[in-house]
N, C-alpha and C positions, 0 to 999 in steps of 0.2 A: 620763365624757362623751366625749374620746377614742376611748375603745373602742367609744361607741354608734356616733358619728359613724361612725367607718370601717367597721364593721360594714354602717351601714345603706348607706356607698356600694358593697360588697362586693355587696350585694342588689340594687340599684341598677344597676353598672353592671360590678363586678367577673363575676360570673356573664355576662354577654353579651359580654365577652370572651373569658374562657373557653371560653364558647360560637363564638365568632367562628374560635378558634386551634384547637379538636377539629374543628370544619370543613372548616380547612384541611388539620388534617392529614390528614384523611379524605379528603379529594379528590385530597390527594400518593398515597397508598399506593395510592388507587383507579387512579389516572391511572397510577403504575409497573404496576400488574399487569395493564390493559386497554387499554396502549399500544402491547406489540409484537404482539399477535395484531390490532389495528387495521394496524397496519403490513404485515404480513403479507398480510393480506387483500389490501389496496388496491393494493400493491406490483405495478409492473407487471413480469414476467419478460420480457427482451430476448431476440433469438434468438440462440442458442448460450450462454447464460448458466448455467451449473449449478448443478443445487442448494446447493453449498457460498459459489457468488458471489449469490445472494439473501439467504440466509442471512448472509454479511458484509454486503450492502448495508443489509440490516432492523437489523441491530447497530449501524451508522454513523449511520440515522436516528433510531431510539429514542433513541441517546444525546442528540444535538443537541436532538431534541423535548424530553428528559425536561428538558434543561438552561433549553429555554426556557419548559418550564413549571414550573420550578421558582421560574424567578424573580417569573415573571406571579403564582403565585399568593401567595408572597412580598409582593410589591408589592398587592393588592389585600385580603389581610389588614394590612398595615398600614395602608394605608387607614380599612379596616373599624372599627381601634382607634382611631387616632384623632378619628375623626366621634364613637366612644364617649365620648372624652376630651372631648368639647366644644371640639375644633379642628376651624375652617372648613378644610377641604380643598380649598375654593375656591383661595383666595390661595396655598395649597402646588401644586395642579395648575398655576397662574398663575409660579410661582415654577421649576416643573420647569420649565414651556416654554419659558422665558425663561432660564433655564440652558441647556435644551440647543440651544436658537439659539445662545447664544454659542460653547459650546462646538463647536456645528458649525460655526462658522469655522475653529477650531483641528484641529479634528479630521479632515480628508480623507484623510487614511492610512488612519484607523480607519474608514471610512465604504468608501472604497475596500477593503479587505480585507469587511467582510459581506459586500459586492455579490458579492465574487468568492467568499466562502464560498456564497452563495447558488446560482451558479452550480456549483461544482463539487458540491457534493448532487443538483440536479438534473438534472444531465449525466451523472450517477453516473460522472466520471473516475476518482474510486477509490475503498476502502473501508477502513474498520477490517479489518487483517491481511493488506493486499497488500503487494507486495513495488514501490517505484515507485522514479522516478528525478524531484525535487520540487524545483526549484531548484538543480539541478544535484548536488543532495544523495543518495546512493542508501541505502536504509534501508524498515523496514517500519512500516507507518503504525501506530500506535499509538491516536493520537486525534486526528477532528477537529472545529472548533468552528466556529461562522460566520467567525470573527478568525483563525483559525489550522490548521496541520497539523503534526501534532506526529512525527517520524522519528526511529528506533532504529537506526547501522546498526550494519556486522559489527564493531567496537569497543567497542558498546555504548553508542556517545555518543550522548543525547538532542539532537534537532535542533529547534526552535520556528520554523518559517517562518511567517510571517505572508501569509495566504492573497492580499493584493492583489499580492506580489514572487514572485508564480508565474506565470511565459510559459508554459513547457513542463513537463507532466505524463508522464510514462512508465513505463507501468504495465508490468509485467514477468507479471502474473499473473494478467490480463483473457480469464476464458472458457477458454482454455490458454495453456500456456507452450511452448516447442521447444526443442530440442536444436541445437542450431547449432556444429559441429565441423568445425579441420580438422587432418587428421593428414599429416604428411610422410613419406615413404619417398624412398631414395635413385633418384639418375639411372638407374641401371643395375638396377633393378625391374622385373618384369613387371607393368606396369600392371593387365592381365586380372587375373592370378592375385590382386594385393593390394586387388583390389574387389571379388575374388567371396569372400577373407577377410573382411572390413569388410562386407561384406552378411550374410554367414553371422554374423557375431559380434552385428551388431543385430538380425538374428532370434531369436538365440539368447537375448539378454537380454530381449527381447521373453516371450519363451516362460517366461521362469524364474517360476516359482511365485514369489519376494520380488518379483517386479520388473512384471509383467502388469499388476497391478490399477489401474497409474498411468502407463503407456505405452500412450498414444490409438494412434499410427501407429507404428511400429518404425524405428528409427533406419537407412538407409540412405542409399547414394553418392548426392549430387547430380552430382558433375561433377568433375574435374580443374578446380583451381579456380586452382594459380599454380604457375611454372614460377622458382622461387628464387633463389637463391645457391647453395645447398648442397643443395636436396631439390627433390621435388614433391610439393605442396600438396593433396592431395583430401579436399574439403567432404562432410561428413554430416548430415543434416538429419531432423529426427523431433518428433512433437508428442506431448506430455505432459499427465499433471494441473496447475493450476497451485501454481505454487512447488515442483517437483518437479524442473526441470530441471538441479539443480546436483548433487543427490543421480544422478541418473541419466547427466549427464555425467561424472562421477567415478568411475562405477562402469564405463561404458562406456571411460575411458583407460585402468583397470586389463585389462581382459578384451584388451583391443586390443594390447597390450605385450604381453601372453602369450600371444597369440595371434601378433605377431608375430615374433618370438623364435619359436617353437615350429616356424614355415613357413619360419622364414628371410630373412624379410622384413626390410632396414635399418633404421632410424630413424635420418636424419644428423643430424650436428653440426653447428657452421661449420668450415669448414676454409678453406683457401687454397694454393693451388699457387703454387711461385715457379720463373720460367723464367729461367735463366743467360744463353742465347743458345747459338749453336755457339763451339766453339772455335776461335782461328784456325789459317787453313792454313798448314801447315809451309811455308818458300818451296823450290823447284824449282829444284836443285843442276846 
């Protein structure tokens, strides 16, 4: 008897659940596979924006989307089941809403961070795989959520900033990155001569087959930029792919020392000169 009973509920009402959860998941796999080419499509392209920073932007959205439609439909299949089960979902919707009033007194932190997750997706401040400066945190974004932005930096510590305790965002890799350098040579340099080196040397890397394909403008002199203790200071400046600037400043202080060295050009140190006075005069016999 037992066995008829559940049986006959299995036919009844077991099968329309089943049915309910092959739905959902049919809508899950559907919804990942005909998410990001929707994305794509609709995505608006900014000017100067490259194909590599849409590309990140459609990664940042899909994710967020896939997450909040994961849960939507989650929630709407259980729904689904238990109307199956012969519970009112009345008094459970009556139940959520009266939950999350309460809870939205407690919660304005968490309320305040969506708002401003909400904002920074649509400001497209930064993406999954830039390189940013996120609460004073510097690291590359990893993941973010409406609640949160999640930064990896060079130690490889994961950082969880909670999207409402971000004032300032500083994207290091928006559209391009630059080359922003300054090299010292000593007081007694020929100015000319060590900035027509330092032009010649970011052409030259400019030119080099490894190094072209991610060097927008060629690294040259801005200016005599500061007159020191021990040297003078002149600024170089060049735009890049972005996230490329540290690989290309790196390469550019190597070429630059062998270059200098090579001309004869200084690189000071600190140093310090110390003055005795004269010595005194013999007295007049």
């Amino acid at each position: 008897m037992e066995w008829t009973t559940l049986w006959d509920w299995f036919l009844a009402r077991g099968i329309r659940i089943l049915i309910i959860l092959a739905i959902g998941i049919i809508f899950w796999f559907v919804l990942k596979r005909i998410l990001r080419p929707i994305v794509r499509r609709f995505i608006v392209r900014t000017r100067g924006e490259s194909a590599r920073g849409v590309t990140k932007r459609a990664d940042t959205l899909v994710g967020i989307l896939t997450g909040i439609g994961r849960v939507g439909i989650s929630v709407i299949v259980l729904l689904l089941i238990l109307s199956e089960l012969d519970v009112d979902i009345g008094p459970v919707l009556a139940g959520f809403g009266i939950a999350g009033i309460a809870v939205g007194f407690g919660a304005q932190y968490l309320i305040r961070d969506l708002i401003a997750g909400i904002f920074i997706i649509m400001e497209n401040q930064y993406r999954v795989g830039d390189v940013a400066r996120i609460a004073d945190i510097p690291g590359l974004v990893e993941d973010i959520t409406l609640r949160k932005t999640v930064l990896r930096d060079l130690d490889g510590i994961v950082h969880h900033v909670p999207n409402g305790e971000i004032r300032v965002a500083s994207n290091y890799t928006r559209h391009f990155s630059r080359v922003n350098l300054d090299f010292s040579v000593a007081y007694g340099t020929d100015l000319d001569h060590a900035i027509s080196v330092m032009n010649r040397v970011g052409q030259e890397l400019a030119e080099d087959e490894n190094w072209k394909s991610i060097i927008v403008t060629p690294p040259k002199v801005l200016r005599v930029n500061n007159l020191g203790d021990s040297g003078i200071d002149i600024k170089m400046l060049g735009d890049v792919k972005p996230s490329e600037q540290w690989g290309v400043m790196g390469e550019l202080r190597l070429r630059m020392k062998k270059a200098f060295d090579s001309e004869g050009i200084e690189i000071p140190w600190p140093h310090t000169k110390v003055y005795f006075g004269n010595a005194p005069a013999e007295p007049v016999i």
